[in-house]
N, C-alpha and C positions, 0 to 999 in steps of 0.2 A: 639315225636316231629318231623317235618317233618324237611327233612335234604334242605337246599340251598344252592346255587351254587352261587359263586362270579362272581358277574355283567358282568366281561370280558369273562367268559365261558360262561352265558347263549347269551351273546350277540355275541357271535362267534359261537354260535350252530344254534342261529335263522338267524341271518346272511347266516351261511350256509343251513341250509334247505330252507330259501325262497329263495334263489337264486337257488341254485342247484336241489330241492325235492320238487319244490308243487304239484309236481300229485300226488308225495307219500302222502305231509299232505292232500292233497283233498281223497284218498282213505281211509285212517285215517278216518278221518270226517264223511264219508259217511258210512264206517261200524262202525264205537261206536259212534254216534252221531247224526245225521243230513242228513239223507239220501237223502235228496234232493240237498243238496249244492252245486252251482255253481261255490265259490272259496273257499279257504282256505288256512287262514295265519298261523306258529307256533309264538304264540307271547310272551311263557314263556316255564318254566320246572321248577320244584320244583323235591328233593327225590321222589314223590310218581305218579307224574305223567305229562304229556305234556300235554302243553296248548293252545286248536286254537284258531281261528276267522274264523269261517262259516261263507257265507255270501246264503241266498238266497232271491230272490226277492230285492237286495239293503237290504237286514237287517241282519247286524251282528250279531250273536251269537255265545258266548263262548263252548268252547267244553273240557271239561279234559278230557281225556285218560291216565287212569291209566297204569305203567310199571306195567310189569309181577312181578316183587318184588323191593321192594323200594329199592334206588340205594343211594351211598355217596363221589361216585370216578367221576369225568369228564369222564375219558376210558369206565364206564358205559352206558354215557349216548347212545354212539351211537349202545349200544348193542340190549338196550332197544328198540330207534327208527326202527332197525331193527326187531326186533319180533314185537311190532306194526305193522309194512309194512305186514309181513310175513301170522301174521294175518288177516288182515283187507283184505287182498289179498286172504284167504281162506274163509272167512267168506262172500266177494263179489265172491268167483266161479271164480276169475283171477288165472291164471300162475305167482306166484313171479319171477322177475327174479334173476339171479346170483349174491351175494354179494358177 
């Protein structure tokens, strides 16, 4: 069963990454998803993985991106978004930078 997150944590996380991280969710996107994508929103997270809103051409599309191992603690989640970045940043041939 997939694990969820109480409505105040996920909406504090996507809060915080679309304000603070959308280049991060757009490199996201662009390496496990939608290579083409112009923007990208994070508009959920469940235990087993993040969830965007790719947009290209004006047309949204969903994006999950699986964490590296299913997660149950809030303190995970930003572990996770982290190795996503880390990835998705080796996977496009970018330099991560320093967390």
């Amino acid at each position: 069963m997939t694990h969820t997150f109480e409505p105040a944590v996920v909406d504090a996380v996507l809060a915080h990454m679309n304000d603070d991280h959308t280049d991060d969710s757009l490199l996201i996107v662009r390496a496990f998803g939608v290579t083409d994508a112009e923007s990208a929103t994070m508009t959920g997270l469940d235990g087993e993985a993040g969830v965007f809103e790719a947009v290209v051409g004006g047309v949204a599309t969903e994006v999950r991106v699986p964490w590296s191992e299913p997660i149950t603690e809030r303190a995970e989640i930003r572990r996770e978004v982290v190795v996503l970045y880390d990835r998705a940043c080796g996977a496009l041939g970018l330099e991560p930078r320093a967390h």
